[in-house]
KEDO-398714 format. One line per 8 residues: number of its first residue (from 1); their letters; for each residue x, y, z of N, C-alpha, C. Coordinates in Angstrom, 3 decimals. Example, Ala and Ser with C-alpha at 12.3 -4.5 7.8 and 13.67 -1.06 7.14 Angstrom:
# KEDO-398714
1	as	13.190/-5.690/7.800/12.300/-4.500/7.800/13.200/-3.300/7.800  12.850/-2.250/7.080/13.670/-1.060/7.140/12.900/0.030/7.870
END
This chain:
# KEDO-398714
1	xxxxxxxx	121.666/124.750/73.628/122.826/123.905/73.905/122.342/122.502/74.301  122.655/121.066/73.560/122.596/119.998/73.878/123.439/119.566/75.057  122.159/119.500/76.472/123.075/118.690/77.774/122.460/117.167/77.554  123.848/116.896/78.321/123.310/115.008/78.962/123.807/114.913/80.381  121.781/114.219/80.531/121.927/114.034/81.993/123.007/112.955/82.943  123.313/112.998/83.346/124.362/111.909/84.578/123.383/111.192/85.205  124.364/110.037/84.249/123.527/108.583/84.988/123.308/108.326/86.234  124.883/108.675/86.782/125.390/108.330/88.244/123.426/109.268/89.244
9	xxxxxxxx	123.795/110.257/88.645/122.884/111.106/89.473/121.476/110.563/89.490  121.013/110.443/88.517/119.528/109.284/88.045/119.184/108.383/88.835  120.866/107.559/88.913/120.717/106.342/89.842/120.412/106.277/91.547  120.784/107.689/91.952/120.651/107.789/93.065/119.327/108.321/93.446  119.053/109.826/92.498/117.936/110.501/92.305/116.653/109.012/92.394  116.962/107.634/91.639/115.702/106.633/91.865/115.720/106.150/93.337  117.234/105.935/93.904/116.846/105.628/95.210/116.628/106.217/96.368  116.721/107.545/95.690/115.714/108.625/96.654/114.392/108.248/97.139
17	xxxxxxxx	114.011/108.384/95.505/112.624/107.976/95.784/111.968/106.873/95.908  112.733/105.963/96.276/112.119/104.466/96.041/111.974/104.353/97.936  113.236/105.040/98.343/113.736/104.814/100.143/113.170/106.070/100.602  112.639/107.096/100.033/112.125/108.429/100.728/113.125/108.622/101.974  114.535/108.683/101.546/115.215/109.219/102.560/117.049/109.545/101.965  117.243/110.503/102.175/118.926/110.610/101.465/119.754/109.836/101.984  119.808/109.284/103.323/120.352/108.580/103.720/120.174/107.039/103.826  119.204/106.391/103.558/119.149/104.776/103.025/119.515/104.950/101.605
25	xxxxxxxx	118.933/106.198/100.849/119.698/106.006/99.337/121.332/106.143/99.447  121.872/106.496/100.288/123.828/107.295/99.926/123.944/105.649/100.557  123.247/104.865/101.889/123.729/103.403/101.826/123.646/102.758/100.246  122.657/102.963/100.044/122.538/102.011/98.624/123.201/101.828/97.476  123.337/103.193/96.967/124.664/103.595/96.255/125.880/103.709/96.453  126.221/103.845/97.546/127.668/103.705/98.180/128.237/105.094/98.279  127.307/106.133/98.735/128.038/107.688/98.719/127.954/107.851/100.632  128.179/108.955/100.237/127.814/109.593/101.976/126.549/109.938/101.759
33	xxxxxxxx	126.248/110.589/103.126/124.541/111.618/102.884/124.670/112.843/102.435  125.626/113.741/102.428/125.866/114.849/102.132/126.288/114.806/100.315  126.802/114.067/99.781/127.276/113.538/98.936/125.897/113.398/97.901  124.855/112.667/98.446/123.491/112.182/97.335/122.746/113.483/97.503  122.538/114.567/98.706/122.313/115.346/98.907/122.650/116.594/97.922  124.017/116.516/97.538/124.153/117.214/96.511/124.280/117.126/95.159  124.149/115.490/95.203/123.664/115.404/93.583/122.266/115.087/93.482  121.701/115.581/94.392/120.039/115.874/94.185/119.795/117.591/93.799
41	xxxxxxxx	120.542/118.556/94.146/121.060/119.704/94.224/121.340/119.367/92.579  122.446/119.044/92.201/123.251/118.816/90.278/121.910/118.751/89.939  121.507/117.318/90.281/120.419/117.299/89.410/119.321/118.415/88.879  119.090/118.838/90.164/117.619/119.978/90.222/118.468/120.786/89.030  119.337/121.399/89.259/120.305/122.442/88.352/119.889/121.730/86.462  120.382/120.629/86.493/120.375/119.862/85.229/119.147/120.240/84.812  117.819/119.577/85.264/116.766/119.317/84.698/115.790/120.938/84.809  116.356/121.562/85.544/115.870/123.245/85.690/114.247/123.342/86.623
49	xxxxxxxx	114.415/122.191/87.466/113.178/122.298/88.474/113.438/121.312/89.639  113.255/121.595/90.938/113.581/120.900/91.988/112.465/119.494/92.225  113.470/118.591/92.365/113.038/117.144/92.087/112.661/116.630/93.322  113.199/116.837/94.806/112.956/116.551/95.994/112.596/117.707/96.480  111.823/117.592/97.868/111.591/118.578/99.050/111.825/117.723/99.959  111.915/118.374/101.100/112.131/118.007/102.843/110.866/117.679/103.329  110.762/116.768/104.496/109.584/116.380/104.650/109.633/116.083/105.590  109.601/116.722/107.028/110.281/115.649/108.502/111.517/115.884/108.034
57	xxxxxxxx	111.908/114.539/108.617/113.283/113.651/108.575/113.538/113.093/106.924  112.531/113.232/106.298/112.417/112.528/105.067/112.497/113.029/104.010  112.439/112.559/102.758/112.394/113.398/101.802/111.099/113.227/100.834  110.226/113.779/100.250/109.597/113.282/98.731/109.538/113.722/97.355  108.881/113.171/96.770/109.525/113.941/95.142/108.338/115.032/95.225  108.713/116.193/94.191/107.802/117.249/94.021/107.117/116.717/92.888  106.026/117.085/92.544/105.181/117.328/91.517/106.418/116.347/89.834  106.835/117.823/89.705/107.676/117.348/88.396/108.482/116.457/88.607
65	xxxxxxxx	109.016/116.239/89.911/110.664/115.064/89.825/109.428/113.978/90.049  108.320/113.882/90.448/107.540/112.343/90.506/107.250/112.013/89.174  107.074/113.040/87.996/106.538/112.925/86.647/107.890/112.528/86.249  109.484/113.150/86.744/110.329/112.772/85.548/110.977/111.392/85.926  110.646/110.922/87.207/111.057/109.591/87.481/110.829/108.057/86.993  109.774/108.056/86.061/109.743/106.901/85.318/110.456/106.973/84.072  111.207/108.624/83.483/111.479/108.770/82.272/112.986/108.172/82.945  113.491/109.216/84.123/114.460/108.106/84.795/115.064/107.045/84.638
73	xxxxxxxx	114.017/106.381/85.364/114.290/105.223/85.394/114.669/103.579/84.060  113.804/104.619/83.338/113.892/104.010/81.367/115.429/104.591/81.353  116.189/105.443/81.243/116.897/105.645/80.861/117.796/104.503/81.972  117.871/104.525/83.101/118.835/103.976/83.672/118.579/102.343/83.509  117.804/101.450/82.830/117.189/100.723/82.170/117.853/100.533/81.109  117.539/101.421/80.443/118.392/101.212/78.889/120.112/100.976/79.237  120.563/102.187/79.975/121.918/101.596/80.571/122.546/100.322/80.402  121.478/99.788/81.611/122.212/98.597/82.017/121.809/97.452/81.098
81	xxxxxxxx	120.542/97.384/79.950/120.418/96.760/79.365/121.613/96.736/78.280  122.158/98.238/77.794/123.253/98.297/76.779/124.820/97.432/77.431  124.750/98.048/78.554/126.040/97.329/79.671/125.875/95.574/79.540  124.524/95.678/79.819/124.722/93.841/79.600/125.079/93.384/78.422  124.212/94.050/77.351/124.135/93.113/76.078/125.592/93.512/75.271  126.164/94.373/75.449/127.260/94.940/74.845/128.744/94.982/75.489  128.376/95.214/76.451/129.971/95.310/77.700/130.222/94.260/78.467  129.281/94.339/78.922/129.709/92.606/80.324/128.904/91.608/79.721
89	xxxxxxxx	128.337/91.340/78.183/128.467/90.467/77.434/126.241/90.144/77.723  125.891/89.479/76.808/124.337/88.868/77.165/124.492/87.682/77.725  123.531/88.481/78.920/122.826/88.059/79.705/121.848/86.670/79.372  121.680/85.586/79.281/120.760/84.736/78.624/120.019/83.680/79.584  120.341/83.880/81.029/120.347/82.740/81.616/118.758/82.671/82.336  118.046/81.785/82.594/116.382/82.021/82.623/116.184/82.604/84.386  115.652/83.556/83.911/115.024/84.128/85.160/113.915/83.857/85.724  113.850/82.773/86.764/112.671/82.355/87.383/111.961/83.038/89.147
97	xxxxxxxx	110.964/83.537/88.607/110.213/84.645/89.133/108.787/83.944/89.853  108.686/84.140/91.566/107.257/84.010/92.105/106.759/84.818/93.218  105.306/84.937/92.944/104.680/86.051/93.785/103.709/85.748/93.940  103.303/86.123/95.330/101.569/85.637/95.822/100.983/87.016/94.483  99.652/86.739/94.507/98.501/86.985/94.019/98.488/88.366/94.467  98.915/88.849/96.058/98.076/90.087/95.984/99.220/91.132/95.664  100.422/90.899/94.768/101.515/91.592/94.261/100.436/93.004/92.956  99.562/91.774/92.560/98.996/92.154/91.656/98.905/92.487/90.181
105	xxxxxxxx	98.475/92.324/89.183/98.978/91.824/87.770/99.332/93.406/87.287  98.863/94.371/87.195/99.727/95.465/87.039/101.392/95.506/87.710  101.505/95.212/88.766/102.498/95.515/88.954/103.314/94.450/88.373  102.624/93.218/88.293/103.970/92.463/87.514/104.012/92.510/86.235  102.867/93.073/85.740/103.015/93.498/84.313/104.431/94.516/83.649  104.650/95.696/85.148/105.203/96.730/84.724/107.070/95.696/85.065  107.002/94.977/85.865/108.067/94.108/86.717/108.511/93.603/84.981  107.814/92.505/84.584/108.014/91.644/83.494/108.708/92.806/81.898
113	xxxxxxxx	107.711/93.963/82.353/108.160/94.853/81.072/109.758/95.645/81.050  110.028/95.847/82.079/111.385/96.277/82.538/112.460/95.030/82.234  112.128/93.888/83.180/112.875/92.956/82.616/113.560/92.316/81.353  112.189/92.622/80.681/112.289/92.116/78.951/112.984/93.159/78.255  112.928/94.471/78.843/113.983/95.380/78.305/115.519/94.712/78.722  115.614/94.739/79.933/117.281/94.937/80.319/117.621/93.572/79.981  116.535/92.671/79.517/117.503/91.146/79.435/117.225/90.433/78.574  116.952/91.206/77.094/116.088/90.242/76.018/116.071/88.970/76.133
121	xxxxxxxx	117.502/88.622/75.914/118.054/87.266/76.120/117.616/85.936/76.920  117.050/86.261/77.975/116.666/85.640/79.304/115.529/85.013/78.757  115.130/83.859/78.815/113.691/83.485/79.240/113.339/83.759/80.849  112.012/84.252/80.917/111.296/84.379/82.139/110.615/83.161/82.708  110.454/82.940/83.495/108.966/82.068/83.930/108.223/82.560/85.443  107.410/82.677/85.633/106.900/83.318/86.761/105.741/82.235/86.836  105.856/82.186/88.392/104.613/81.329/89.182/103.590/82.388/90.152  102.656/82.453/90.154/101.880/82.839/91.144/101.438/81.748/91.970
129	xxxxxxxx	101.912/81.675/93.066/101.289/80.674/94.226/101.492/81.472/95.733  101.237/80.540/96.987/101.349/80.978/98.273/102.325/81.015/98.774  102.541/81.988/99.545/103.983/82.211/100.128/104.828/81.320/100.765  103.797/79.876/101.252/104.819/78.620/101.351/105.566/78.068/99.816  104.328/78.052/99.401/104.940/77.131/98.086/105.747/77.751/97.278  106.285/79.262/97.443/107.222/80.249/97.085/108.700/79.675/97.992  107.985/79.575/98.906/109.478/79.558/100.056/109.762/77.672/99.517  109.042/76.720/99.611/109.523/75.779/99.349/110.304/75.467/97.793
137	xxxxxxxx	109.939/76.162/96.943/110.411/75.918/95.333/111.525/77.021/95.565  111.942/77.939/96.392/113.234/78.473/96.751/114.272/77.620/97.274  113.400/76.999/98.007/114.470/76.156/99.251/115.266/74.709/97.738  114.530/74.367/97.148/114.772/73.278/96.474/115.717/73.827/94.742  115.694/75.090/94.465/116.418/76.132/93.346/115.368/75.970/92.337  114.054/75.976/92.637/113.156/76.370/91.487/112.833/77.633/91.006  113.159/78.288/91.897/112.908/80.151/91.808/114.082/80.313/92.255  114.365/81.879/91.842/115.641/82.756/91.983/114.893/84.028/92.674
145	xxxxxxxx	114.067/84.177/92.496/113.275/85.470/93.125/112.076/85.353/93.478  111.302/85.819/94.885/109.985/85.672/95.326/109.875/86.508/96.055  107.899/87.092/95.490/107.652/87.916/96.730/106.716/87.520/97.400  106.657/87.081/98.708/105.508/86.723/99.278/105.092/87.543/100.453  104.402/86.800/101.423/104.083/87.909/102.483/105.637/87.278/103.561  105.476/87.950/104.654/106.404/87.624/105.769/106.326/86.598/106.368  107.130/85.396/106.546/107.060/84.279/107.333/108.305/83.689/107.619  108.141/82.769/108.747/109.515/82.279/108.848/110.183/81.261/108.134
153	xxxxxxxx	111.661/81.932/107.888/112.320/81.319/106.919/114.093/81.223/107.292  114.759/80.637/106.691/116.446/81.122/106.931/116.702/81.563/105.662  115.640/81.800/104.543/116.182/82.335/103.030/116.132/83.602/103.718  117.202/84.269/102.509/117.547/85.833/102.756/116.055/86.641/102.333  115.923/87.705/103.320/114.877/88.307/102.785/115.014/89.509/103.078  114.239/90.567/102.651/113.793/91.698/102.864/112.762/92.478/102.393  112.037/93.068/103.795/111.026/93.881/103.609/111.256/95.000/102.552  109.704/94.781/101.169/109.859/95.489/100.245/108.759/96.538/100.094
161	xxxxxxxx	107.460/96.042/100.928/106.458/97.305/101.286/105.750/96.829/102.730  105.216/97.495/103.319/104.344/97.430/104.258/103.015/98.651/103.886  101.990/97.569/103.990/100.703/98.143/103.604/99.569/97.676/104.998  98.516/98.874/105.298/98.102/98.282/106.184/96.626/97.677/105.738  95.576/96.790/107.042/94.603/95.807/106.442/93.945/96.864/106.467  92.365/96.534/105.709/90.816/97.156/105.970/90.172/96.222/105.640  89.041/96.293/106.364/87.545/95.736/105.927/86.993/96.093/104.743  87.079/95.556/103.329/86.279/95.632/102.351/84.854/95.050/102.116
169	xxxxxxxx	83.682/95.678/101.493/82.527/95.095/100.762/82.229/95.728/99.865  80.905/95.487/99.010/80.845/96.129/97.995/79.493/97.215/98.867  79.625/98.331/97.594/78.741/99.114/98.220/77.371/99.097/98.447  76.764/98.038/98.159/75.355/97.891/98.221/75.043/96.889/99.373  76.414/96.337/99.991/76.210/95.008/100.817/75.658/96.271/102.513  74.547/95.273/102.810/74.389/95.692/104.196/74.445/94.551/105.471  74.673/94.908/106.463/74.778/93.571/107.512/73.697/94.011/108.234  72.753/93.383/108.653/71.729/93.081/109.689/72.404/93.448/110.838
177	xxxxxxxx	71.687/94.206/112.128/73.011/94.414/113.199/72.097/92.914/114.160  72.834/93.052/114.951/73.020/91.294/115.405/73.182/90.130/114.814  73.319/90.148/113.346/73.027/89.165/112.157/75.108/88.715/112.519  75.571/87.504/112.689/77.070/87.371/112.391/77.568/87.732/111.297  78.609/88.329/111.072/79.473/88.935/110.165/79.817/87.510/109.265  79.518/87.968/107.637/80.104/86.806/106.765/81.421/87.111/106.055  82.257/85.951/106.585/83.335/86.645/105.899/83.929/85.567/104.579  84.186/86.393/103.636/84.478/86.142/102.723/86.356/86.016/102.736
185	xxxxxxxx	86.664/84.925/102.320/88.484/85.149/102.851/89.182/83.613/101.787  90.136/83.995/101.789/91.234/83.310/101.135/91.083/81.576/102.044  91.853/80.963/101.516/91.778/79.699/101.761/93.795/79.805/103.165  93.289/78.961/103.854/94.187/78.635/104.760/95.712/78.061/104.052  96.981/78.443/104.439/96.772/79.980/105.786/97.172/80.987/104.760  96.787/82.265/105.793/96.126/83.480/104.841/96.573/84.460/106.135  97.671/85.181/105.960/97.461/86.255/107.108/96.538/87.040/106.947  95.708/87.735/105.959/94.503/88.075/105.991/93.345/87.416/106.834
193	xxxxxxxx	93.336/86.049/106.204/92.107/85.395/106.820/92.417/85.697/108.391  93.615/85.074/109.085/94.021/85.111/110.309/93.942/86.581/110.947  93.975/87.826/110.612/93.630/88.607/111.165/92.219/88.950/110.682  91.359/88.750/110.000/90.074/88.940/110.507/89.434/88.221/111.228  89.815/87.130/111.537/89.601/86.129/112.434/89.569/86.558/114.041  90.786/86.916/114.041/91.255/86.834/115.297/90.751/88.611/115.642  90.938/89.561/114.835/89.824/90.767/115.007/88.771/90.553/115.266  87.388/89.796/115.165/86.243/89.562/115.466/86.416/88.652/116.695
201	xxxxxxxx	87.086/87.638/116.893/86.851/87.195/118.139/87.413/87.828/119.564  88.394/88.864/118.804/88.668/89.740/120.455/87.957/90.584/120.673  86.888/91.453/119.709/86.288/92.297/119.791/84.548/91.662/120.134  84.604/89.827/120.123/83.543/89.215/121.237/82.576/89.335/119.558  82.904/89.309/118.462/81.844/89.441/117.236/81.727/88.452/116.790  80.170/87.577/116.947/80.177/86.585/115.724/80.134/86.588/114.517  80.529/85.770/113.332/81.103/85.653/112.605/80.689/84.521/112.036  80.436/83.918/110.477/80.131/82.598/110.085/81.342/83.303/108.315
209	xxxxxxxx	81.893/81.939/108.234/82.619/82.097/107.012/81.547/81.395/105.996  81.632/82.815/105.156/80.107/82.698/104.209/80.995/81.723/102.463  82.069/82.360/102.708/82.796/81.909/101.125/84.741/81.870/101.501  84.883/80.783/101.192/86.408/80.601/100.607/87.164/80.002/99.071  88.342/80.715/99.144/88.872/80.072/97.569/90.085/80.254/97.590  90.758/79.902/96.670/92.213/79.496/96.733/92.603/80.784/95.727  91.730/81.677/94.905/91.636/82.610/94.025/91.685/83.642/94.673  92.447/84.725/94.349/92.448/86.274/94.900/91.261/86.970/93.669
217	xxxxxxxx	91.094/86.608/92.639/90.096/87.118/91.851/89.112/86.485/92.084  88.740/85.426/92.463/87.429/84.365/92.988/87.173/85.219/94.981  87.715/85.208/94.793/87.537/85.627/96.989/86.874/87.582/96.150  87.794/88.183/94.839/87.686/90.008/94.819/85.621/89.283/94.298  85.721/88.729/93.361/84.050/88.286/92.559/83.612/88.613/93.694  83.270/87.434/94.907/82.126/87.521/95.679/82.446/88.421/97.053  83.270/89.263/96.937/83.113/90.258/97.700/81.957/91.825/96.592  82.643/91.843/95.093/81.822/92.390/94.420/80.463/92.072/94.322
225	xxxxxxxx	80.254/91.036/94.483/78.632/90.485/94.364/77.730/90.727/95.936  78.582/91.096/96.650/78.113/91.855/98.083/77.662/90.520/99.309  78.213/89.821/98.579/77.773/88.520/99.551/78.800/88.315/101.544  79.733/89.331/101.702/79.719/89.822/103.012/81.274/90.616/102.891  81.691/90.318/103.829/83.471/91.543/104.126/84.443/90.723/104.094  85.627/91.159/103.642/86.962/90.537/103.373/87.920/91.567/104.196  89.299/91.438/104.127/90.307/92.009/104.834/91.362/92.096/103.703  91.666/93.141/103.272/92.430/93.013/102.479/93.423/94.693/102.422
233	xxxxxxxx	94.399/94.683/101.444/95.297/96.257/101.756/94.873/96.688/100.844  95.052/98.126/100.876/94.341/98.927/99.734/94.518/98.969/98.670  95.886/97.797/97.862/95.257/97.663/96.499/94.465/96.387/96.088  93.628/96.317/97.210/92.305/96.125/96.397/91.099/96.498/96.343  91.265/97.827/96.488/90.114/98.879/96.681/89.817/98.973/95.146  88.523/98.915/94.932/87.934/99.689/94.014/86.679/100.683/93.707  86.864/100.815/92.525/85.114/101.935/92.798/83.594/101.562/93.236  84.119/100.291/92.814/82.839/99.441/93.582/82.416/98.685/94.642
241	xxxxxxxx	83.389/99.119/95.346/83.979/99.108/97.164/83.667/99.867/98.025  83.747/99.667/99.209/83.850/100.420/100.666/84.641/99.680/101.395  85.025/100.995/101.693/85.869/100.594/103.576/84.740/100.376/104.657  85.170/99.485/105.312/83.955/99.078/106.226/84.742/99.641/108.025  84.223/100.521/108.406/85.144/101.338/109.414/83.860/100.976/110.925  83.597/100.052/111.282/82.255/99.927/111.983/81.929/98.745/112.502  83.097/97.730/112.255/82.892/95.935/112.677/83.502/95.956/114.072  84.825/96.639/114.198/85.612/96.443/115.334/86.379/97.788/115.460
249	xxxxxxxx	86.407/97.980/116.843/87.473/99.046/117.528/88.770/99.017/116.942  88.956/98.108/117.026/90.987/97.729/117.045/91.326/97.889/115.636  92.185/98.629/115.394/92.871/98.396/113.827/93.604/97.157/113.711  93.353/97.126/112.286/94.084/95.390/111.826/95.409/95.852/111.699  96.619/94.854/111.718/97.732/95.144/111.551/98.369/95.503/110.410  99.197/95.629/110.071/100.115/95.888/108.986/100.310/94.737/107.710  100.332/94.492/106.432/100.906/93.085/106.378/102.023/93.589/104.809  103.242/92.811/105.284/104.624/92.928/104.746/104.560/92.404/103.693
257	xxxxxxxx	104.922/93.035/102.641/105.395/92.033/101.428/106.880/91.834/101.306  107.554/90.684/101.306/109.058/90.353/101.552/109.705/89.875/100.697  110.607/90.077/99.774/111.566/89.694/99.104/112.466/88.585/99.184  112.274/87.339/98.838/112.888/86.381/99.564/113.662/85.583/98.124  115.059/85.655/98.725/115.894/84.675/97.549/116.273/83.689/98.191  118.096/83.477/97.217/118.079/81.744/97.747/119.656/81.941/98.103  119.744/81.599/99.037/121.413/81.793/99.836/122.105/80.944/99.381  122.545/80.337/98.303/123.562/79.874/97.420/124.035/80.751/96.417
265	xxxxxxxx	124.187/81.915/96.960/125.375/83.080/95.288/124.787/82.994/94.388  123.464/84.173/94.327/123.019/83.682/92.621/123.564/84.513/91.835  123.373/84.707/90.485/124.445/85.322/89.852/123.945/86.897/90.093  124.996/87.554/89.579/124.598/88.803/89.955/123.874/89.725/89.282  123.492/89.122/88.287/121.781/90.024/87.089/120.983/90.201/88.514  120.607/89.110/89.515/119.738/89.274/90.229/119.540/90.509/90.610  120.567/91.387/91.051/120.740/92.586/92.161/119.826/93.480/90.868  119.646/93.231/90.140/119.125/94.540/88.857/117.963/94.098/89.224
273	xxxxxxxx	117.424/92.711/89.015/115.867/92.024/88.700/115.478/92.586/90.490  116.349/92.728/91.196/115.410/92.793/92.811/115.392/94.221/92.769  116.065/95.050/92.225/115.971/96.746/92.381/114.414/96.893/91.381  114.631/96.372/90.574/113.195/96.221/89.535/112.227/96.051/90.571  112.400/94.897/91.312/110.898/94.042/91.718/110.326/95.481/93.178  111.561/95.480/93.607/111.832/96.469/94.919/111.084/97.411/94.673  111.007/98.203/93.587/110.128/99.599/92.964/109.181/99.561/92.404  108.718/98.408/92.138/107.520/98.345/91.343/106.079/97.853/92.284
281	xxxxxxxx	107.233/96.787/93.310/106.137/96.600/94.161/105.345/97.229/95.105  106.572/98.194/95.108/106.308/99.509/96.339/105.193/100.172/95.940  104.826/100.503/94.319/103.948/101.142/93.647/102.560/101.002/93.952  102.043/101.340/94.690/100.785/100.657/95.191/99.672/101.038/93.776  98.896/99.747/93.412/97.997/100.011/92.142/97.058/99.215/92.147  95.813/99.436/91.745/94.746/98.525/92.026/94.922/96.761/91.441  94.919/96.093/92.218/94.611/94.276/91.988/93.694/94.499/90.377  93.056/94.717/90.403/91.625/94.589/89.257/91.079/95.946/89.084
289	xxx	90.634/95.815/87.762/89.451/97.154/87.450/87.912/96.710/88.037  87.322/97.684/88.412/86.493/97.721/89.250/85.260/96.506/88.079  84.548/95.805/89.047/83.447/94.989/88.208/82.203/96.043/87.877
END
């Protein structure tokens, strides 16, 4: 017997898993909790294998509902791409897109590929720069969408992942013990740089800044070439890396990646392009293939 799956259910079933919780997804969609709860229940029935488990307070996908969630999500994709181009008319208007560097080119690869589905029509343009010069080309209507790190702003924003820091080097790098720590770091300002900074001087460690650059692939090079330690979140771990667990006591903090638009009514394609950016960024995936 030929079934078809329910969109409605898909749609929620993604913000299950995007919010790991039934209840920020039934906000999102506009149901109750009991309500997404049981069309997580339809669903399991539909697809003939249970898509969520309980977890805590929380929820996560099993095995198979994590495998059928990108097929998902294409479908609810195609949707709204047919809805645009056919029902509420094409979409054509240019979608201008910016993100610091450590978003990472996979993920905006997969960001850009979704887009070009649901909005043929659209020209794109995307900037990679620093999370000021994101917030300032917002403030002035050069961008419609940015992800940068957390800072202060009055643009609308919201937290879209939180990842925490580590000490990276490559695996062959060794430090002399009494020798000062070289750190290898982004060019100012850099909440990275600023918390390894301020980690070594509370923990009383000297320190000489061996290399800086304005490049997230120029700062990943000479951390690969073993020339000293960087601070960075774990997608930029690679195989030709270590965690460096041995400089300082104190764990480094957290650092936010934030969603920041522009508080003049933009049109409403946006709310699709930020559910896009929202899930993809969350995806944690390596910056680079290993050197």
């Amino acid at each position: 017997m030929i079934r078809t799956l329910d969109l409605d259910l898909l749609r929620s079933f993604a913000a299950v898993a995007e919010l790991g919780s039934i209840s920020a997804a039934a906000q999102r969609v506009g149901r109750t909790q009991s309500a997404v709860s049981l069309q997580m229940d339809r669903l399991s029935e539909q697809v003939g294998f249970p898509v969520i488990e309980r977890k805590g307070r929380g929820v996560m996908l099993t095995a198979r509902g994590g495998a059928f969630l990108d097929d998902a999500r294409h479908l609810l994709d195609l949707n709204d791409r047919i809805l645009a181009q056919h029902v509420h008319g094409t979409f054509a208007q240019p979608l201008r897109l910016g993100f610091v560097q450590d978003v990472g080119e996979t993920a905006m690869q997969r960001i850009l590929a979704r887009l070009a589905a649901q909005f043929p029509q659209a020209p794109i343009t995307v900037r990679v720069c620093s999370t000021q010069t994101l917030l300032d080309r917002l403030n002035v209507a050069d961008l419609d969408l940015a992800v940068g790190f957390r800072r202060d702003s009055d643009l609308p924003a919201r937290v879209v992942a939180r990842e925490p820091m580590h000490w990276y080097a490559a695996r062959q790098f060794r430090l002399d013990a009494g020798s000062p720590v070289p750190l290898l770091l982004f060019e100012q300002p850099c909440v990275f740089r600023a918390a390894a900074i301020s980690a070594l001087t509370a923990a009383g460690r000297p320190f000489r800044v061996a290399f800086t650059s304005p490049s997230l692939p120029g700062l990943m090079a000479a951390v690969g070439a073993g020339m000293g330690v960087t601070v960075r979140s774990p997608r930029a771990m690679r195989a030709d890396l270590v965690a460096v667990t041995d400089l300082v006591s104190a764990p480094l903090p957290e650092v936010e990646f934030v969603l920041y638009g522009r508080s003049d009514a933009p049109q409403p394609a946006l709310q699709q392009v930020e559910a896009v950016i929202r899930e993809e960024v969350r995806c944690e995936r390596p910056l680079f293939a290993a050197a």
